[in-house]
C-alpha positions as CSV (number, residue, x, y, z in Angstrom):
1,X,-8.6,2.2,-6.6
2,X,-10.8,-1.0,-6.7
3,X,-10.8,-4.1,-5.7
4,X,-9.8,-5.8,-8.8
5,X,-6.5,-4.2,-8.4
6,X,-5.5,-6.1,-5.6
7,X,-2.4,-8.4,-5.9
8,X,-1.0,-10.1,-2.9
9,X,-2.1,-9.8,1.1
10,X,0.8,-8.6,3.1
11,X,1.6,-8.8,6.6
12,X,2.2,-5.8,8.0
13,X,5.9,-6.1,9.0
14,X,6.4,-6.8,5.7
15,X,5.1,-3.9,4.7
16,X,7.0,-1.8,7.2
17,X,10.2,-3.5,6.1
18,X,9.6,-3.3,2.0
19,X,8.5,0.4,2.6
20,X,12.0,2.1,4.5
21,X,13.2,5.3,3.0
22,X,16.4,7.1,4.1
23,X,15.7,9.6,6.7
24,X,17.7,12.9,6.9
25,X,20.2,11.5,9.1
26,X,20.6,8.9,5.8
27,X,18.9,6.0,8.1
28,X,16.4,3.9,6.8
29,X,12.8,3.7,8.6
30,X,9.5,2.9,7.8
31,X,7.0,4.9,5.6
32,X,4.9,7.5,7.9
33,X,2.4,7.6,5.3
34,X,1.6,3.6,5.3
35,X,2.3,3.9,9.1
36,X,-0.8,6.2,9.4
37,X,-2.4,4.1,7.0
38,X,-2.0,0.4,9.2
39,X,-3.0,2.7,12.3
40,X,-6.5,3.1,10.6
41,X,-6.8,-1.1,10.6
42,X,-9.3,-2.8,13.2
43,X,-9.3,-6.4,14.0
44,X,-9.9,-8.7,11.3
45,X,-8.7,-6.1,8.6
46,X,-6.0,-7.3,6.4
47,X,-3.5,-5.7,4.3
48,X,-3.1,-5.6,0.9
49,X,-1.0,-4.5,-2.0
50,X,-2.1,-3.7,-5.1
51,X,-1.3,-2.0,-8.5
52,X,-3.4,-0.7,-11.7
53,X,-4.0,-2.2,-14.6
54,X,-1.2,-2.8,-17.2
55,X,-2.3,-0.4,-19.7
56,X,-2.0,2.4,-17.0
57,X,1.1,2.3,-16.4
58,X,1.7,1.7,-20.1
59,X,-0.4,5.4,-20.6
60,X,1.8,6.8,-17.5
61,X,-1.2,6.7,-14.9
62,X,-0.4,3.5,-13.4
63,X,-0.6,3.8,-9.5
64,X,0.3,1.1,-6.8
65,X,0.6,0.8,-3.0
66,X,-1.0,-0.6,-0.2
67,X,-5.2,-1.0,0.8
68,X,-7.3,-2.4,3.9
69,X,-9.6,-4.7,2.9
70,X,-12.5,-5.1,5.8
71,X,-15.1,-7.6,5.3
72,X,-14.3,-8.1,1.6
73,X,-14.0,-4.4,0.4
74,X,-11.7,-2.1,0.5
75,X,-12.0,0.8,2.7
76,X,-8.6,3.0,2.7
77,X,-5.8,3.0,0.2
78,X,-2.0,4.4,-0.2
79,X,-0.4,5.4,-3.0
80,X,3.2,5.2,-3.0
81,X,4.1,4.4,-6.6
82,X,3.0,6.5,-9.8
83,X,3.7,6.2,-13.3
């Protein structure tokens, strides 16, 4: 994942909300995964979604999710959308 693959800064309700997926008891919550992820953010990180290049997902490699960006780079990543 690098930086040029970022798309749009998110908030991080947002993320929480666009991320639910049904639970055993068929209720929607959260994504633990991107949960652990925004637990690894310090002050002054932001959140970011992001996706590959179109000719990945075009050659079925294509992978999307959500990043940290500190101080201009990218320091942890998610993937939760493959091709």
């Amino acid at each position: 994942m690098t930086k040029d693959w970022l798309t749009k800064k998110i908030t991080i309700e947002k993320a929480l909300e666009d991320s639910k997926i049904k639970n055993a008891n068929g209720e929607y919550e959260p994504d633990e995964n991107l949960k652990t992820l925004i637990s690894k953010m310090e002050e002054g990180d932001e959140l970011w979604e992001y996706s590959s290049p179109l000719h990945s997902w075009k050659n079925l490699v294509g992978r999307g999710g959500y990043a940290i960006v500190r101080n201009g780079e990218v320091i942890k990543y998610y993937n939760n959308v493959m091709s």
